[in-house]
N, C-alpha and C positions, 0 to 999 in steps of 0.2 A: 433750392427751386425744384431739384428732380424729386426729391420724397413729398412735396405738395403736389405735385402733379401726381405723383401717383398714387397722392391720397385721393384727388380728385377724382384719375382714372379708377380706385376701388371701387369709390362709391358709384360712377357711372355704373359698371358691373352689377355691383350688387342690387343697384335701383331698378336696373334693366331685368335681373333674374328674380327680383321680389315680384314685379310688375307683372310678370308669366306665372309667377307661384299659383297652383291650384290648393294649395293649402296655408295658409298666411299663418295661422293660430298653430298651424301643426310644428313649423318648423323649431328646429333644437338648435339653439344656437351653442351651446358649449363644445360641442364638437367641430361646429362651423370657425370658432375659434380656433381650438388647438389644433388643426388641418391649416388654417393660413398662417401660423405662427409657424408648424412644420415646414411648410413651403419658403418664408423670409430663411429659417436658419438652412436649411437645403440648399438653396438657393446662395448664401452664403457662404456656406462649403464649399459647395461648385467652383465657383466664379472666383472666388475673395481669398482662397485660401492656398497653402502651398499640397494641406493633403486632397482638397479639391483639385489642385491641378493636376496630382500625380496621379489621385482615379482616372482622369477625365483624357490624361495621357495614356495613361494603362488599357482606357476602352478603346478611346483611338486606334495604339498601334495594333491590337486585338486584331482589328477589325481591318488595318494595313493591312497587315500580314497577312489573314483572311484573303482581302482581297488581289496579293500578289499571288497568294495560291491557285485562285480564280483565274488569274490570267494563262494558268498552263494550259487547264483548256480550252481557256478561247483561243489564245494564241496554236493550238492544237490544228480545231476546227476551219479558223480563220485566216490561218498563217500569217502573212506579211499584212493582212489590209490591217488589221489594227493598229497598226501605228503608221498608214499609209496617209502622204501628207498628198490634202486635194484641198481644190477652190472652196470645198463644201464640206473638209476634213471633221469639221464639230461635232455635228450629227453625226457621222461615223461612228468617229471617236465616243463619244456620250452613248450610244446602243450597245458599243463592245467594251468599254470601260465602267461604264454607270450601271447599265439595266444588265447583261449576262450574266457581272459575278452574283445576283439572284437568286442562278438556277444552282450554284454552291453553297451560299447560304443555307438555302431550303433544304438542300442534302445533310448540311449539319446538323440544322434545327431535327430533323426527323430521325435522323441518329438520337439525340438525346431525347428525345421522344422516346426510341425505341427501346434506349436502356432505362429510361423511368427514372432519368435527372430533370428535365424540365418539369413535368408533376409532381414530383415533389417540393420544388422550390417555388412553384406557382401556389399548390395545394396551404402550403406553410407561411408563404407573404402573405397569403388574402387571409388568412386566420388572425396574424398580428392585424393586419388591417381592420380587419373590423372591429377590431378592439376600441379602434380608435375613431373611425367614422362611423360611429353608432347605426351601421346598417346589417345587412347578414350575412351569414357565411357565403353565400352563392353570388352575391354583386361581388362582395373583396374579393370571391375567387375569378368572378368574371375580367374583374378589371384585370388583373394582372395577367392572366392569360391572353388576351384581348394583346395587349402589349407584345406579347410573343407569338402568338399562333396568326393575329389580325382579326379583320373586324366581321368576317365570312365562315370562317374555319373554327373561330370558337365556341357558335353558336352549337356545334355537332358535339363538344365536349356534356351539356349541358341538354342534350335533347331529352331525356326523360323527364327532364320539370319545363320545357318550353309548353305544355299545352296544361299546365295546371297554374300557371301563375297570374295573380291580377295584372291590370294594366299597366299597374304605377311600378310592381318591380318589374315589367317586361321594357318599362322607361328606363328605369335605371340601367339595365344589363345593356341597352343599344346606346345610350349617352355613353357611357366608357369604350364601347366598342366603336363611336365615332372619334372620340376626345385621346384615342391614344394610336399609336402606329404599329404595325408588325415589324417585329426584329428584322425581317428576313429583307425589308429593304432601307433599314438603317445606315448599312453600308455606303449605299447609293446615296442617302442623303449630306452621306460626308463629303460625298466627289462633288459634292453641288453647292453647300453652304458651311460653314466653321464646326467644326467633330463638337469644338464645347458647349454651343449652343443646340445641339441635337441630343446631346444627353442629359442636359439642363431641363431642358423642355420633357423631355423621356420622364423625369422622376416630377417635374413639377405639376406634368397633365394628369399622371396618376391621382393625386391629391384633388388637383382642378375640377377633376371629372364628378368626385363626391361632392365638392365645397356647393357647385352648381347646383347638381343633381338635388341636393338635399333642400336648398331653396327653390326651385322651381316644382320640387316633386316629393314633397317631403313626406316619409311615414313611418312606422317603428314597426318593425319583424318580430312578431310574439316569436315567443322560444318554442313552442310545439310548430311554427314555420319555420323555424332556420334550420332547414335541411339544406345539404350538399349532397347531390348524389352525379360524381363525375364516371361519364361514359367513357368504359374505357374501349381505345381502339380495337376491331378485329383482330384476331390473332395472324398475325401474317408474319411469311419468313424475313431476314433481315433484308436480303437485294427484292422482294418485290417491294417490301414497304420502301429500301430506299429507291427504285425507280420509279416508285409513286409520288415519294418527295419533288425527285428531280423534274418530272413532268410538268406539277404543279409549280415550280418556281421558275418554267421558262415560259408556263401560259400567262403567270405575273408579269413577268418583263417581256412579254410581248403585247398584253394588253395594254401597258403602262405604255409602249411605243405609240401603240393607235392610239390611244387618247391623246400624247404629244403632238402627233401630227396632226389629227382631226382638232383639237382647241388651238394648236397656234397659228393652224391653218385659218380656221372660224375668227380668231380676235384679229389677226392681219384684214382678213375680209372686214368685219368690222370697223378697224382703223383706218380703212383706206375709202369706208361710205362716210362713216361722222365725218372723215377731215372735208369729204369732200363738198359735205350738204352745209357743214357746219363750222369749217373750221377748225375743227376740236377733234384728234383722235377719239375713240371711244375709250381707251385704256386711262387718258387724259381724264376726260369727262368721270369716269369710276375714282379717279385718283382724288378729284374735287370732293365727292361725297363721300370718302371714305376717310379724306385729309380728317377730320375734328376725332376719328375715331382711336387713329394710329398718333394724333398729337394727346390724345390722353393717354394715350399707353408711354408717352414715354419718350416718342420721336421730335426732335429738333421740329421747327416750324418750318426752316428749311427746306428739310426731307418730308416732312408730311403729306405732300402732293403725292409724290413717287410711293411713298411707302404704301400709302391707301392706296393706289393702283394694283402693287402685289398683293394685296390681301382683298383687292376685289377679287381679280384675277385666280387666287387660292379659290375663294368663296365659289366664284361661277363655274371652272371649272376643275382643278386638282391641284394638289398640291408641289407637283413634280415641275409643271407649266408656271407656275409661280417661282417656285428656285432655280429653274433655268433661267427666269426673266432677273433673277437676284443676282445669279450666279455672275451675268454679263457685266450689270451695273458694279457689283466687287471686283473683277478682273479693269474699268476701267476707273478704279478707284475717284466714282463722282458719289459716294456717301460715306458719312462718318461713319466711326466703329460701333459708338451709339446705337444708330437706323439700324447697323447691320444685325446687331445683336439683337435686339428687342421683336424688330419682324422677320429673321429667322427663329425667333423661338415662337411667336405666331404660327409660323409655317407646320411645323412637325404637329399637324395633327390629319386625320381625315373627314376634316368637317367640312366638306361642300357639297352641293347638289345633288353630286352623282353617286353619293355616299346613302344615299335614303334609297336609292332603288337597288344598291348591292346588300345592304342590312335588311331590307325589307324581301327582298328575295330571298336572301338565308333564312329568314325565320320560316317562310314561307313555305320554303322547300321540303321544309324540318314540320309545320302544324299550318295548315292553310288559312282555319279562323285566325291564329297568333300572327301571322304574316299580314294580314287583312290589316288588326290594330295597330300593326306598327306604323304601315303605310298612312295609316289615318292621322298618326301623331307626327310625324316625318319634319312636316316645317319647323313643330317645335324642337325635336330631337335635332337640327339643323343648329337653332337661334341656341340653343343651352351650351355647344359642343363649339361654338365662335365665341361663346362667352368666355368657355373654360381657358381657348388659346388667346385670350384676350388679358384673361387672369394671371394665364402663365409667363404672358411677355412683360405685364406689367412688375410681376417681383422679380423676373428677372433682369428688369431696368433699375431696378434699385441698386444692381451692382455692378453695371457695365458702364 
C-alpha cells in the first residue's frame, strides 16, 4: 500500500512540476531518471541499512560532540541560566541550547574555509555532479555549496558570473539555494527533529533540487558556457576572518530567534481570531488543505490533518517554527514514527515565503538588474523548492 501511494504521490510531483515547465519539448529525461533511482538507493542506504546507520550515527555524534563543545561557551557567557529550571524554562532552553551552538558552528565552517578544505570538496562534488545531472559546472557547484555556506552567502562565491547569466540558470542557482540548508544550523535541526531524518533529507534535497529544476526549467549548458569561476575570499588574517565567522553565526541565531517569536507570536494571534469567528484554529483550517498533500506523500490518514498543518506552517513562515511545533507533538508521542519521518524530511529545507526576499536580496546586493529577475520569478522558485521537499519525503517514506 505504501509504495502505491508513493507512486501516486511521484506522479502528483512530477505532474505539478510538468505543469510549471517552461520548456515541455526541452526536458531530458535520462538524467531525470538516474537522479531518482540515485535518490531510492540513497535513501536506502540511509534509512535501511546497518552501513546507513553507522554514517548516519557517525554525523550525528559529529555534530553531539560539536555541540557539547558549544556549550563551554554558552555556559561561559550564561552561566547557571542555561540549565535554569523556570515556568517558561523551553524557550530559554531552546535560545541557549538550539540557536547559540551556531555562532560555533559558523567558527568551524570558516576555519575550513580558511584552510581551503571545504572548496575543495564542494569544488569536486559538484564536478561529479554534473556528470550526472546533465546541467554545468557552476549549478553542481552552486548546489553543494548552498548546502554548506547557505542560501545568502553562496551567492558572493559566484559573483563574477551573477550579472552574465540568462534567466533560466540564475533559476537554477536560487532553486538549490532554496531546496537545501546551511551546515551551520544542522546542528540545531537535530535538538528539534530525529539526526537521521536530517541527513536523509541533506543528501536527498541535493538530488531533489535538479530532478525539479530540470523539469520546470529545463536547458543544456553549451560547453563554451560551462564556466566556473569561484571568488575567492579576501585575503584576511586567520582571527579577523575567524571573528568574521563568529559574528555572522550569532546574527543567524539571533535572527532565527526573532522570526520564532514574531511567527509564533502571529499564528497564536491567528488561532485565537479563526477559533473565535470560526470555530477552527487557523493552524487547523491550514491542516485541512494541506491534509491531501502530506497523505500523498506518505502520511497515515490519521496524521494527515496535523502533519499538513506543519508543512503549512513550514511554508507561511520558517522552517525552525515548524519543528518546534513537530518537536512538541514527538515529545508528547500523539504521531506515528511514519508522520514523524516523512514531514521531518519535508521540513529540512528553506523553502518558504521569507526565503524569496533573503535570496532575492543577495543577488540583489551582488547585480541590482540580477536581483530584480529573481524577485520577479520568486513564487515560482517557492512552488519548485516545496516540490523538491515534497519529493524528498516521499522516497524517504518508502523506508520508514
Amino acid at each position: 500500500m505504501n509504495i502505491l501511494i508513493a507512486l501516486l504521490g511521484l506522479a502528483v510531483v512530477f505532474g505539478l512540476a510538468f505543469v510549471a515547465s517552461n520548456g515541455r519539448k526541452k526536458i531530458r529525461y535520462r538524467p531525470l531518471i538516474i537522479m531518482v533511482v540515485l535518490q531510492v538507493l540513497l535513501a536506502f542506504l540511509l534509512l535501511n541499512t546497518v552501513v546507513g546507520t553507522t554514517l548516519i550515527s557517525a554525523f550525528a555524534n559529529t555534530f553531539e560532540t560539536l555541540l557539547e563543545y558549544a556549550k563551554a561557551g554558552i555556559s561561559f557567557v550564561f552561566g547557571g541560566l542555561a540549565r535554569e529550571e523556570t515556568p517558561t524554562g523551553q524557550a530559554t532552553v531552546f535560545f541557549l541550547d538550539v540557536l547559540m551552538p551556531i555562532v560555533f558552528i559558523s567558527a568551524l565552517i570558516g576555519i575550513l574555509q580558511y584552510v581551503r578544505v571545504l572548496p575543495f570538496i564542494v569544488r569536486y562534488i559538484g564536478l561529479v555532479l554534473s556528470k550526472i545531472n546533465g546541467m554545468g559546472k557552476l549549478e553542481s557547484y552552486n548546489a553543494v555549496a548552498s548546502a554548506i555556506l547557505g542560501q545568502s552567502e553562496v551567492f558572493i562565491s559566484v559573483k563574477k558570473q551573477i550579472g552574465l547569466l540568462p534567466k533560466h540558470r540564475l533559476y537554477t542557482l536560487c532553486a538549490s539555494a532554496m531546496s537545501t540548508v546551511s551546515m551551520s544550523i544542522v546542528g540545531a535541526y537535530m535538538g528539534l527533529i530525529p539526526p537521521k531524518y536530517v541527513v536523509t533529507a541533506l543528501v536527498l534535497n541535493l538530488f531533489g533540487g535538479f530532478i525539479i529544476a530540470s523539469i520546470i526549467n529545463p536547458y543544456k549548458v553549451e560547453s563554451e558556457e560551462d564556466i566556473l569561476e569561484v571568488q575567492q575570499e579576501e585575503k584576511q588574517s586567520f582571527f579577523e576572518m575567524l571573528g568574521e565567522y563568529i559574528m555572522d553565526g550569532f546574527k543567524v541565531a539571533i535572527v532565527v530567534a526573532a522570526m520564532l517569536i514574531g511567527f509564533v507570536a502571529l499564528i497564536a494571534m491567528l488561532n485565537g481570531i479563526f477559533a473565535a469567528i470560526f470555530g477552527l484554529s487557523f493552524q487547523e483550517m491550514l491542516g485541512y488543505v494541506f491534509s491531501p498533500f502530506a497523505f500523498v506523500m506518505g502520511v497515515p490518514w490519521h496524521d494527515a490533518i496535523t502533519a499538513g498543518s506543519i508543512m503549512a506552517t513550514k511554508l507561511m513562515t520558517n522552517e525552525f517554527t515548524a519543528m518546534f511545533e513537530l518537536n512538541g507533538l514527538i515529545e508528547a508521542g500523539t504521531l506515528s514514527e511514519r508522520t514523524i519521518g516523512i514531514v521531518s524530511v519535508f521540513l529540512v529545507s528553506f523553502a518558504n515565503f521569507s526565503s524569496i526576499g533573503i535570496i532575492a536580496g543577495a543577488v540583489k546586493g551582488l547585480h541590482e538588474k540580477q536581483g530584480n529577475v529573481v524577485a520577479r520569478f520568486g513564487l515560482k522558485l517557492l512552488y519548485g523548492a516545496t516540490l523538491v521537499s515534497m519529493l524528498s519525503a516521499i522516497i524517504a517514506g518508502l523506508f520508514i
